[in-house]
LUMLO-642680 format. One record per residue (C-alpha): residue in one letter; x, y, z. Coordinates in steps of 0.5 Angstrom, whole numbers, padded with zeros to 4 digits, always signed. Each point is the difference from the previous one (the first is absolute). Layout:
N
aXYZ/...
//
This chain:
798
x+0395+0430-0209/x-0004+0002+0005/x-0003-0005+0005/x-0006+0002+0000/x-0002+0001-0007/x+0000-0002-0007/x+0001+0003-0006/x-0005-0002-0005/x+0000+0001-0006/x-0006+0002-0003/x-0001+0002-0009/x+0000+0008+0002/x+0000-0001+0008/x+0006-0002+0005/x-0004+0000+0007/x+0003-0001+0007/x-0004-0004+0006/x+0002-0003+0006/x+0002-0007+0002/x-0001-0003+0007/x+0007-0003-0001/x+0006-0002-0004/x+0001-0006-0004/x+0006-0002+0004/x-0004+0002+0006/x-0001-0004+0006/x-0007-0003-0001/x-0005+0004+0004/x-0005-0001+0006/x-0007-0002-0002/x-0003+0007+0001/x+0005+0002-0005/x-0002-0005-0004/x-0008+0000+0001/x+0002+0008-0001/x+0003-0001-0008/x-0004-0005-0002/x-0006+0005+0001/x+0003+0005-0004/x+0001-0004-0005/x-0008-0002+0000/x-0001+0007+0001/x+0004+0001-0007/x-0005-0005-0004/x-0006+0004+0003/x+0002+0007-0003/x+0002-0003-0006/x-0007-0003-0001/x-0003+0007+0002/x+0005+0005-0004/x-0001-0005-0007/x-0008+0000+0002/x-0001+0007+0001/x+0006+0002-0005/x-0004-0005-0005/x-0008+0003+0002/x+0003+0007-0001/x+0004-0002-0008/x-0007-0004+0000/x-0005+0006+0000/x+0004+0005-0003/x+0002-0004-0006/x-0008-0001+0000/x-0001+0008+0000/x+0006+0001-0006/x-0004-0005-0004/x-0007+0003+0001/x+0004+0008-0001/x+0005-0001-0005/x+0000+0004-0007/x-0006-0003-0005/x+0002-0001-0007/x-0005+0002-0004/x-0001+0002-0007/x+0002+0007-0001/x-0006+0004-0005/x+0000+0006-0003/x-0005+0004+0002/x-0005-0001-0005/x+0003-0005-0004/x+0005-0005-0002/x+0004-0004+0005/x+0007+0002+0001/x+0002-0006+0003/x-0004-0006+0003/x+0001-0004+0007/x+0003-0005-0005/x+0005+0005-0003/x+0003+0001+0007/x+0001-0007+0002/x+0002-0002-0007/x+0005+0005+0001/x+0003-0002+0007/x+0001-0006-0003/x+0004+0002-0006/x+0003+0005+0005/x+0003-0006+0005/x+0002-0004-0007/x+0005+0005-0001/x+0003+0000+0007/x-0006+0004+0004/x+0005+0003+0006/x+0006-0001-0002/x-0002+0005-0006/x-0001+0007+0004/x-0005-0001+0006/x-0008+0001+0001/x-0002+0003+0006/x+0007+0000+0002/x+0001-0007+0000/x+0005-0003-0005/x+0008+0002-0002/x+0002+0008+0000/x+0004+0001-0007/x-0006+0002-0003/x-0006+0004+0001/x-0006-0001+0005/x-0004-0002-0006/x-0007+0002+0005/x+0004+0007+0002/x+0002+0001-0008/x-0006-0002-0003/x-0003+0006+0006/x+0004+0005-0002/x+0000+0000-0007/x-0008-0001+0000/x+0000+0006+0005/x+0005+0005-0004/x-0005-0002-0006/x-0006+0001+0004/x+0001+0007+0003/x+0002+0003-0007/x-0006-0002-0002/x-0004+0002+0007/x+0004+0004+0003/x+0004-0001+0008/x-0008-0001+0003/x-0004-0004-0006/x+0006-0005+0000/x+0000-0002+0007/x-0007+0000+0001/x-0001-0004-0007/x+0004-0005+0003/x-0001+0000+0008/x-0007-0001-0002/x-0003-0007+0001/x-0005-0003-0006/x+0000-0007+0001/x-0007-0002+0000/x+0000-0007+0003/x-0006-0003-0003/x+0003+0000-0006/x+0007-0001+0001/x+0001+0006-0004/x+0005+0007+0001/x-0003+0007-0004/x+0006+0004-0003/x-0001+0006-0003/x+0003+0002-0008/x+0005+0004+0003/x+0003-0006+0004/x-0002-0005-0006/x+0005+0004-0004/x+0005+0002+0005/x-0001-0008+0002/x+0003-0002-0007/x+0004+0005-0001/x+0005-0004+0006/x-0003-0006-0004/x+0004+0001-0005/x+0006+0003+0004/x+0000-0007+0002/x-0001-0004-0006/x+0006+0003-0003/x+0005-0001+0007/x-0002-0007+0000/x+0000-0003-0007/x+0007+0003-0002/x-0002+0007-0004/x+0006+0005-0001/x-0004+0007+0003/x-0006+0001+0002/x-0004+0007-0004/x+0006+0001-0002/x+0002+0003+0006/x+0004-0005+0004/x+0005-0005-0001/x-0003-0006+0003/x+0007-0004-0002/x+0004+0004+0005/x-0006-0001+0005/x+0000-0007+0000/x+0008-0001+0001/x-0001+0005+0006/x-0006-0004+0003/x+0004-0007-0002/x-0006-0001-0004/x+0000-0006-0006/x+0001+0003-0006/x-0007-0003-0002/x-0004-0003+0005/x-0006-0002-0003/x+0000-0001-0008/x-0007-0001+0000/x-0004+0008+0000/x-0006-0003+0002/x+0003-0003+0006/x+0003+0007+0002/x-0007+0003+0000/x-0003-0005+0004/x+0006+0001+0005/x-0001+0007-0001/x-0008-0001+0004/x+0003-0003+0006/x+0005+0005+0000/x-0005+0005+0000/x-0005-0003+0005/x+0006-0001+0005/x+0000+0009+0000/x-0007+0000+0000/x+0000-0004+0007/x+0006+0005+0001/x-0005+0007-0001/x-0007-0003+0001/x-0002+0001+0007/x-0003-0004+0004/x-0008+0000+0000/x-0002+0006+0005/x+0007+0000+0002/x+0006+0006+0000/x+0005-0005-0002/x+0001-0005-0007/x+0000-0007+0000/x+0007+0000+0002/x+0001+0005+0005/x+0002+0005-0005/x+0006-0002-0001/x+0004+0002-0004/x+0001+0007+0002/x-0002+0003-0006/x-0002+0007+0000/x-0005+0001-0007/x-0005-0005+0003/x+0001+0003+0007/x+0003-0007+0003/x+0003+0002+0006/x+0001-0004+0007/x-0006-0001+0003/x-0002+0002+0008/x+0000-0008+0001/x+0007-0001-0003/x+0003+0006+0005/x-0004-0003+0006/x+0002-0008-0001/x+0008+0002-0001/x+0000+0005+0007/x-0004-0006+0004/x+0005-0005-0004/x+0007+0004+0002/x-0003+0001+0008/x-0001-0007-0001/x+0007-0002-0001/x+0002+0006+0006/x-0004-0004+0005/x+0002-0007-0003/x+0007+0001+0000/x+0000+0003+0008/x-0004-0005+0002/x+0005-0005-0003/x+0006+0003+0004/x-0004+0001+0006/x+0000-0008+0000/x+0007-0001-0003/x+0003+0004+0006/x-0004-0003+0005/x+0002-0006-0002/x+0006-0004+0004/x+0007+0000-0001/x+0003-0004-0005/x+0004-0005+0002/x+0005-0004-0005/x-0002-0006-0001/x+0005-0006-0001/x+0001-0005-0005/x+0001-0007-0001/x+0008-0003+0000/x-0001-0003-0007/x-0005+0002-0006/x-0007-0003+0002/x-0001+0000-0007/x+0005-0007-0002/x-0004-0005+0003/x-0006+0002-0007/x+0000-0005-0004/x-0001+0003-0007/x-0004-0004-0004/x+0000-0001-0009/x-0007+0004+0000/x+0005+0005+0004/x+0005+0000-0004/x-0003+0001-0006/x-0003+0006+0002/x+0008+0002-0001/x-0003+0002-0008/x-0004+0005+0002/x+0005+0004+0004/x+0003+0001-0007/x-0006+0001-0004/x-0002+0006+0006/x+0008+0003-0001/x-0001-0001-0008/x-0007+0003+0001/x+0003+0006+0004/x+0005+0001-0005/x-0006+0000-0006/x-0003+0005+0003/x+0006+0006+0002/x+0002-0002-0007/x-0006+0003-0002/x-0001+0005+0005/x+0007+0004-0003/x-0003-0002-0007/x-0007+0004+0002/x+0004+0006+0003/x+0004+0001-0007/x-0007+0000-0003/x-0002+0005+0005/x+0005+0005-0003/x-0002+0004-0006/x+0004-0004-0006/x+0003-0008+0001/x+0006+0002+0002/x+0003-0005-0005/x-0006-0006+0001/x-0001-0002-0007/x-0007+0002-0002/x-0002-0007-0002/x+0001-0003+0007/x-0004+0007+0002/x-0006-0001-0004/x+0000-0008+0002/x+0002+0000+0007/x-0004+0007+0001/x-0001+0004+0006/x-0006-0004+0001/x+0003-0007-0001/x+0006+0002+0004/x-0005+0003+0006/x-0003-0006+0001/x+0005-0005-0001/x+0004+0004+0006/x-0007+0000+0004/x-0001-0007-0001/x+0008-0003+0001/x-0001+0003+0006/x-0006-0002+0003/x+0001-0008-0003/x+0008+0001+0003/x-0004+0002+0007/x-0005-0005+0000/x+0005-0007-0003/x+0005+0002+0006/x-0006+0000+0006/x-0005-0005-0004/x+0007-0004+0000/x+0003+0000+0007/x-0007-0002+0002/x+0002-0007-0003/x+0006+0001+0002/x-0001+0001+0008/x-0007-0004-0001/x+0004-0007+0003/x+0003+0003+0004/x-0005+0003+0004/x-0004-0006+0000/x+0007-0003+0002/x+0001-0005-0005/x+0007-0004-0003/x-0004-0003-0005/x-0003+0003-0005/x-0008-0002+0001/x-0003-0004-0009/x+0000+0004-0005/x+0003+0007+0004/x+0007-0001-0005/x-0004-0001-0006/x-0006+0006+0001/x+0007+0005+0001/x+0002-0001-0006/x-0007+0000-0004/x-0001+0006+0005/x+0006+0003-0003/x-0002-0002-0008/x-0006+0004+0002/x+0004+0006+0002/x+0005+0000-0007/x-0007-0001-0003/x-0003+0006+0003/x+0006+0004-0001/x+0001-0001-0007/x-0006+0000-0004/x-0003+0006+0004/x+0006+0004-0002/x-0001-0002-0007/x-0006+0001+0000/x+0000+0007+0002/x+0004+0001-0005/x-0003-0003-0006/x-0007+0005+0004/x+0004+0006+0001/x+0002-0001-0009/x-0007-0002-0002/x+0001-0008-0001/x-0006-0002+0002/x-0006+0000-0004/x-0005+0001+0005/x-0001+0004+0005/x-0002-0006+0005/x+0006-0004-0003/x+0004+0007+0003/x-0003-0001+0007/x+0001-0007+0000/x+0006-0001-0002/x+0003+0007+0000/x+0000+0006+0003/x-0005+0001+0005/x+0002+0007+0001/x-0001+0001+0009/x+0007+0003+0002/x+0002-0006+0004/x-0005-0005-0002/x+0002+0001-0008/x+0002-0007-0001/x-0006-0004-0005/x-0006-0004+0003/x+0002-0007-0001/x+0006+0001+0004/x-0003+0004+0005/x-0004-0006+0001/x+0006-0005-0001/x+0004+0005+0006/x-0008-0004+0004/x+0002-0006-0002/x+0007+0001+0003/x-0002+0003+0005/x-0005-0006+0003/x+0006-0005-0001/x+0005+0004+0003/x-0006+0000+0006/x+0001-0007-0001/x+0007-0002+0001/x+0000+0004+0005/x-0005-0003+0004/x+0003-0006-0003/x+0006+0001+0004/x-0002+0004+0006/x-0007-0004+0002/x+0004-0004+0006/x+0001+0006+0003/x-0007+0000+0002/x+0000-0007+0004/x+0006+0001+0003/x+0000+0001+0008/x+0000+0007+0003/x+0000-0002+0007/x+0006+0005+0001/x+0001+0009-0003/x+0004-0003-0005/x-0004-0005-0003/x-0006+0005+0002/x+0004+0006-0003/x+0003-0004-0007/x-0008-0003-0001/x-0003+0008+0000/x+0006+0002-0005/x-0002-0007-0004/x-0007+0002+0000/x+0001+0007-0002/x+0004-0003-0006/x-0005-0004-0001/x-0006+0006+0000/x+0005+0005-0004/x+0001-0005-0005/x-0008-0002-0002/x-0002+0007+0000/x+0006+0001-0004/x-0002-0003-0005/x-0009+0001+0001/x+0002+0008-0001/x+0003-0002-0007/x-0007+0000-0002/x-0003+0006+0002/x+0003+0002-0008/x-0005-0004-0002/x-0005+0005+0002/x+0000+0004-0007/x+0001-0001-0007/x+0002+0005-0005/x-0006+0004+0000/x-0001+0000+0007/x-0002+0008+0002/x+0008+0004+0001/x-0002+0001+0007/x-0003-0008+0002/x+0006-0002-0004/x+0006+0004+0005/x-0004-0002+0006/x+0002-0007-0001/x+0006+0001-0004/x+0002+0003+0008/x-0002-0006+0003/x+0006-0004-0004/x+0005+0006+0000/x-0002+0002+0008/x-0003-0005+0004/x+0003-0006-0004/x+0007+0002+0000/x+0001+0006+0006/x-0006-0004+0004/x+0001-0007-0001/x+0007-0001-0002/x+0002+0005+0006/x-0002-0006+0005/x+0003-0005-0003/x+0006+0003+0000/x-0001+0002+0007/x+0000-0007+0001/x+0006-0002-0004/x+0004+0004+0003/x-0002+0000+0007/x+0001-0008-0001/x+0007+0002-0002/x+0002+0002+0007/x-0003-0005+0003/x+0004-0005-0004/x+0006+0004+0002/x-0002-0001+0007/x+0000+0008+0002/x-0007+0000+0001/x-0006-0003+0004/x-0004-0004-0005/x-0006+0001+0004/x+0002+0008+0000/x+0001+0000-0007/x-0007-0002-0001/x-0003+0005+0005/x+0004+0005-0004/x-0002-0003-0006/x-0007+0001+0001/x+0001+0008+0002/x+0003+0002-0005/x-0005-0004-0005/x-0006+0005+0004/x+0004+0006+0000/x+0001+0000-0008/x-0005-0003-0002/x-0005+0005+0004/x+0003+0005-0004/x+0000-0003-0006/x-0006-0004-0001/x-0004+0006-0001/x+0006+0005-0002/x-0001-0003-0006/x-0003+0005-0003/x+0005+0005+0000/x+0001-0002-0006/x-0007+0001-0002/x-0001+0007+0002/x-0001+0003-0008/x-0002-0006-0004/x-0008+0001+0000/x-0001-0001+0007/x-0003+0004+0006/x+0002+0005+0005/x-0002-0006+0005/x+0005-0004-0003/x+0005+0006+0001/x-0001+0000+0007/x+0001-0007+0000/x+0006-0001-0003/x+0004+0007+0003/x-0002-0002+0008/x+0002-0008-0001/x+0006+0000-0004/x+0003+0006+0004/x+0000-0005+0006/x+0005-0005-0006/x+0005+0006+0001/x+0000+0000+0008/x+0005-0006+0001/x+0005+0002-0005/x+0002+0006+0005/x+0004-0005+0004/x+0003-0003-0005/x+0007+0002+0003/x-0002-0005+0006/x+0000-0005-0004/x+0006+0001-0005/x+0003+0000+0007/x-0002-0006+0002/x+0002-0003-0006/x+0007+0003+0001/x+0000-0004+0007/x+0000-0007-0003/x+0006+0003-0005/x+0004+0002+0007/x-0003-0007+0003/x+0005-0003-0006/x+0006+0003+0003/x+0000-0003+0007/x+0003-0007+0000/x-0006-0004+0001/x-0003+0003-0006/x+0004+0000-0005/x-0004-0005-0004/x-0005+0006-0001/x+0004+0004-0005/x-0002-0006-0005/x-0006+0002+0000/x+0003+0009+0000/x-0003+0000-0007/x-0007-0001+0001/x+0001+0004+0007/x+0002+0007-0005/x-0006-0002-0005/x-0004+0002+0007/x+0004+0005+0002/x-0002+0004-0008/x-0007-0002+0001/x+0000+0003+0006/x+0002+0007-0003/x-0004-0001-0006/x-0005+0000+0004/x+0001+0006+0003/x+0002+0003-0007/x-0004-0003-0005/x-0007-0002+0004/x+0000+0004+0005/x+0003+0008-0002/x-0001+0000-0007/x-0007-0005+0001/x-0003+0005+0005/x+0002+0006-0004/x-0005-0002-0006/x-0005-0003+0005/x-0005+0005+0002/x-0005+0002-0006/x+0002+0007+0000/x+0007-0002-0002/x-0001-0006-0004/x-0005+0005-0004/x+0006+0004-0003/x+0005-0007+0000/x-0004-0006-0003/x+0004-0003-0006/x+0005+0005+0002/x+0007-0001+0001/x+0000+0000+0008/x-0004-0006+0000/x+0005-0004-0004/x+0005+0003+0006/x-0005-0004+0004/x+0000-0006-0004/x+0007-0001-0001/x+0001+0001+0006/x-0006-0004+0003/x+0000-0006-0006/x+0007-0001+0000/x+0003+0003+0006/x-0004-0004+0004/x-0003-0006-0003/x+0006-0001-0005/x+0005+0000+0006/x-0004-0006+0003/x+0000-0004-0006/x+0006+0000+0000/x+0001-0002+0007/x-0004-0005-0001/x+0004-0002-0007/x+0006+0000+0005/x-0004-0004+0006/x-0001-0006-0004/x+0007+0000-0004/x+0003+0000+0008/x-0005-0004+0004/x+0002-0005-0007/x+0008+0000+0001/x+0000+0001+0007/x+0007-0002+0001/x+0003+0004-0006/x+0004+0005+0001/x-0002+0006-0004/x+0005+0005-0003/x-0005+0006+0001/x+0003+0006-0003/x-0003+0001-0006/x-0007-0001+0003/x+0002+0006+0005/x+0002+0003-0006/x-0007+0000-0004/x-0004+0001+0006/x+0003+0006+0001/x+0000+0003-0006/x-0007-0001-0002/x-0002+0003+0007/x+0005+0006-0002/x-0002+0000-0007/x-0007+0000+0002/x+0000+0006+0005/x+0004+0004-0005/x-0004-0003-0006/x-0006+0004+0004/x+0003+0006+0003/x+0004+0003-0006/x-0006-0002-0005/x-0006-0003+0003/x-0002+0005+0005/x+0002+0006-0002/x-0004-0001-0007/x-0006-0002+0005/x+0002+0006+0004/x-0001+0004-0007/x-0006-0004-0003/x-0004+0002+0007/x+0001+0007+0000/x-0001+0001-0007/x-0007-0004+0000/x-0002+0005+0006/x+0002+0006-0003/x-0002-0003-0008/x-0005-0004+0002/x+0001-0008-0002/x+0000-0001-0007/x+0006+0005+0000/x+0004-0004+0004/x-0001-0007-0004/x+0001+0004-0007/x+0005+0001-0006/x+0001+0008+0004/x+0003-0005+0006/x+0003-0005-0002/x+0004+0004-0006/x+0003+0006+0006/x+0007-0001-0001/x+0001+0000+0008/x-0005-0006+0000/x+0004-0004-0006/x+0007+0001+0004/x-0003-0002+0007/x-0002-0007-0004/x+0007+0000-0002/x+0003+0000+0007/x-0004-0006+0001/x+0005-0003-0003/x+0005+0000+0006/x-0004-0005+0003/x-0002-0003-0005/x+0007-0002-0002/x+0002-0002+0008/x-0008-0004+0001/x+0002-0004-0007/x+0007-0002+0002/x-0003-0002+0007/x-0004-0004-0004/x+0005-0004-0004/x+0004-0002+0007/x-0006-0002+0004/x-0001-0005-0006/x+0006-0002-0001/x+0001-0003+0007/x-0007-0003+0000/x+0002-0003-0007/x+0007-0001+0003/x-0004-0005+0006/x-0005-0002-0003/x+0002-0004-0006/x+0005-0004+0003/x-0005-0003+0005/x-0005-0001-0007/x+0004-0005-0003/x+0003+0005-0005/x+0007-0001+0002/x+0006+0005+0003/x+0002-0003+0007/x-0005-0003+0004/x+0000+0003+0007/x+0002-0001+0007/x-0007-0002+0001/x+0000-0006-0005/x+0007-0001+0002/x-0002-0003+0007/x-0006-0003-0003/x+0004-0004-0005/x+0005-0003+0006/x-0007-0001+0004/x-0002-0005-0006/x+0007-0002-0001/x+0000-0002+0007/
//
């Protein structure tokens, strides 16, 4: 390891700095000193800045986005009856949401990829039904042209609309509630096995028309343009040529400006890491600095929740090579009651859901975990046991009633629609799980707060006459501050409701996916981690911090506004386009040094070979999980991240297959691997004495990480690489239609993917051997007790 600089670990960030001095340095003069301690000042300054004027930019355009997003009015034959009124519409959002909403299809490009863009289908269809009655020119002009009239919150469409607005109504009805053909002239049976549809999804026509409303008002946004503006709703996306949706001026102009953003970010960050001193290897302590922890009960009972993330990553790789079966044209031997009860839908969500809920449980539970240590305890502070093992009632709760809850949503249980919303499905990809238990995930969340300052409070009291002590209260403090906004940024979920407009709702659920998750998480991890290599005593506590707070500015400057990559095409404006691209090209620049810090990494695992070190290869597993962040870091975040960033790219990719690379790769490679690490923290630090016997850990990790690049290079991304040439050449529809995903080169590459899935699936089953094989005997579930229970017996006995 460098002495003069820390790998911190951060969500989808790993940055370096520089430190004034090694842990096992002697002490600096007082110029030093004075010198680090401002740095650190400095760092809580600029973090106060970015988060206001990251904040004041999200602030002002979530106000624009509001005020501009796509009305929802009655839509009225001009001259007569109402088609559909603004409360058809809402009604069929609901519905829409009830059956799986996102993990049905996609609108707007949001949601799953097995079956169509719905916007984009509906587009089309309407549009190929409009030129046969108009001709090429009448078509797009009809359907370009804005009637809204705001005064009475209606939309005039002609006749010849009405009926071509039916004619796809029907179309849909039929698809929806179960219908053999449709006019005779189409197996909708064979469409729904190729699109993993449920075989009925609504029993109810009444419902299916409703849905049909929402649907139809989503592709009108689509369309529609923009009141004295060349372009629609939603920045003409999708690229449909019947209506004349192509990329716009802005759209081009914001991806080049984006690209030239990352050029120059990159450069810059060379240019500072090549001026920086030469690195020195830093030497480490004689013994394990980590034997004089006292590991607690309200720790130790946190070993569960290690084997509930392990379980809970087995879940969701089960699932995902179930929902990869399903992708394939026939059900290559599932039985069809299983497809039709645990559909596509269901399945989708539960796999999103695991591994979100398996995420969140092991950086939620080392939290707990790490909470006395840092507030340097040997006893557990009243209540702190008996709050952990309500906290983890909570999080059983949570996990299995939500799952079956979607369930019983996803086949038509409920007997309400707001009993499906509460209880059920509320259709948000990522935010899927019922009402009541996103406000019991609240309410865990401010215990969770709550036991941590329970147990870290004394740190904030204790005396900082000296860089360490000065050091471990700045880390202690971002802790502290990581973990109430943690739990303050849950609420932003809050903020709508089933019948909030599309577009308001997709800037709040951002807030939660983006900001919650890659914003906040990211600077507790950061913490974490970085505390880690104090405790091991191979960093400056005081650098740490100082560190620790430059990486908190460097991702969070990009990637507080950069939130609205995700936004460029879900009814917002060109500014919100300009916005996104330029900030979150600036997530993508630290990535570029990822080798830097993989190399690092490596340094600690070489320090393990030298004679003083070698307490350092019980800590090789979690060393390696870094070491795969690191790289799915590069890969995963920043390549294949980058690739669909700027919006002329994400024009033609959005809810295809690239961004699947990137999720994968992002989601698991990255933020998977640290829950592991994590996983693999909290049994080490509790069987501190054991000797562990690593092969089948090492194994997995290998696996999975192999199986992984296989999974995506053999199957992922060339399907992505298709899918993108094919929206380009035949616009978006095609690329997300039955024509597509039917193409026998496209059904081979989905079966490829098993290669890696197999590997990934075996890995799996390693890692979660050895987790279980740990963590039970020291659970009280017999097996022989470790070397570390051993010692504490004779300790008793003596």
């Amino acid at each position: 390891l460098s002495a003069r600089s820390v790998p911190s670990v951060v969500g989808k960030h790993v940055h370096s700095a520089s430190f004034m001095a090694p842990a096992d340095s002697k002490p600096v003069d007082g110029s030093a000193a004075k010198t680090r301690s401002g740095a650190v000042r400095r760092g809580w300054i600029a973090v106060g800045i970015v988060m206001v004027v990251g904040f004041t930019i999200l602030g002002f355009s979530g106000r624009q986005l509001y005020r501009h997003a796509p009305p929802v009015p009655a839509f009225r034959v001009k001259g007569g009856h109402v088609l559909f009124s603004a409360e058809d519409v809402l009604d069929g959002q609901e519905i829409w949401q009830s059956v799986g909403g996102q993990q049905l299809g996609s609108i707007w490009g949001h949601g799953s990829m097995q079956a169509p863009d719905w916007s984009a289908d509906w587009l089309h269809r309407e549009a190929e039904a409009m030129v046969e009655a108009l001709g090429p020119e009448g078509a797009r002009r009809e359907m370009r042209t804005n009637t809204f009239d705001a005064a009475t919150n209606e939309v005039h469409i002609s006749e010849n609309r009405a009926q071509a607005i039916r004619k796809v109504s029907k179309y849909f009805v039929a698809l929806f509630t179960g219908a053999a053909d449709f006019e005779g002239k189409r197996d909708l049976r064979q469409l729904r096995a190729l699109h993993a549809l449920k075989e009925v999804t609504l029993y109810d026509s009444d419902k299916a028309e409703r849905l049909t409303a929402f649907v139809f008002w989503a592709a009108w946004a689509c369309a529609t343009q923009r009141p004295g503006m060349d372009i629609t709703y939603t920045n003409n996306w999708p690229a449909e040529r019947l209506v004349g949706n192509a990329p716009g001026a802005g759209l081009i102009f914001w991806s080049m400006v984006s690209v030239a953003l990352l050029v120059v970010g990159v450069g810059l960050l060379v240019w500072v890491k090549s001026g920086s001193s030469p690195e020195r290897e830093a030497q480490v302590p004689d013994i394990d600095p980590m034997m004089g922890i006292t590991v607690t009960p309200s720790m130790r009972s946190i070993v569960k929740w290690a084997v509930v993330v392990s379980a809970l990553s087995a879940v969701q790789i089960g699932i995902g090579v179930y929902i990869a079966h399903l992708s394939v044209e026939g059900a290559l031997g599932i039985p069809q009651w299983l497809c039709q009860h645990v559909t596509y839908t269901v399945a989708r969500t539960w796999h999103v859901q695991a591994a979100l809920l398996g995420i969140a449980t092991a950086f939620l539970g080392a939290g707990l975990f790490l909470a006395p240590i840092m507030g340097g305890r040997t006893e557990d502070p009243p209540l702190q046991r008996l709050g952990c093992e309500l906290l983890f009632v909570c999080l059983l709760v949570i996990v299995i009633g939500s799952f079956a809850g979607e369930l019983a949503a996803v086949q038509q249980a409920f007997s309400s629609l707001k009993l499906s919303q509460w209880f059920g499905h509320q259709g948000y990809e990522y935010v899927d799980l019922g009402r009541f238990y996103q406000y019991f995930v609240l309410v865990g969340l401010v215990l969770w707060l709550a036991l941590v300052v329970n147990a870290v409070w004394p740190a904030f009291f204790a005396k900082t006459d000296n860089s360490k002590a000065r050091g471990h209260w700045h880390l202690v403090t971002m802790f502290a501050s990581s973990g109430v906004l943690i739990a303050l940024f849950w609420v932003a979920g809050f903020m709508y409701n089933s019948r909030t407009n599309l577009a308001v709702m997709d800037y709040w659920r951002f807030w939660l996916v983006h900001l919650w998750v890659e914003g906040i998480f990211e600077v507790f991890i950061t913490v974490v981690v970085a505390h880690f290599f104090v405790k091991l005593e191979v960093l400056d506590a005081e650098g740490a911090a100082g560190v620790t707070l430059f990486s908190t500015c460097v991702f969070l400057f990009g990637g507080i506004p950069g939130m609205f990559h995700h936004n460029y095409f879900t009814g917002t404006t060109t500014m919100i386009v300009a916005i996104g691209a330029c900030f979150s090209t600036l997530e993508v620049v630290p990535l570029a040094l990822m080798g830097f810090e993989a190399s690092q990494y490596i340094a600690v695992q070489r320090a393990s070979d030298s004679p003083a070190g070698r307490w350092l290869k019980k800590y090789a597993p979690i060393v390696d999980c870094f070491i795969y962040v690191a790289f799915w870091n590069l890969l995963g975040a920043g390549f294949f991240g980058f690739i669909i960033n700027p919006p002329i790219a994400l024009y033609y990719m959005q809810g295809g297959y690239l961004t699947l690379a990137h999720s994968h790769g992002a989601l698991w490679g990255v933020y998977g691997m640290l829950a592991l690490s994590l996983v693999l923290l909290v049994l080490r630090i509790t069987d501190k004495r054991g000797e562990w016997n690593t092969w089948s850990i090492n194994a997995g990790l290998k696996l999975m990480n192999v199986g992984m690049v296989l999974q995506i290079f053999l199957s992922i991304f060339p399907i992505g690489l298709y899918q993108f040439w094919s929206a380009v050449n035949y616009d978006y529809w095609f690329a997300r239609s039955d024509q597509f995903h039917g193409q026998p080169v496209v059904q081979w590459l989905k079966l490829c993917r098993a290669i890696g899935d197999s590997m990934f699936g075996v890995g799996i089953l390693f890692v979660c051997y050895f987790v279980v094989s740990v963590a039970l005997p020291g659970m009280g579930f017999g097996g022989l007790p470790t070397s570390a229970q051993v010692a504490l017996l004779e300790e008793r006995k003596g």
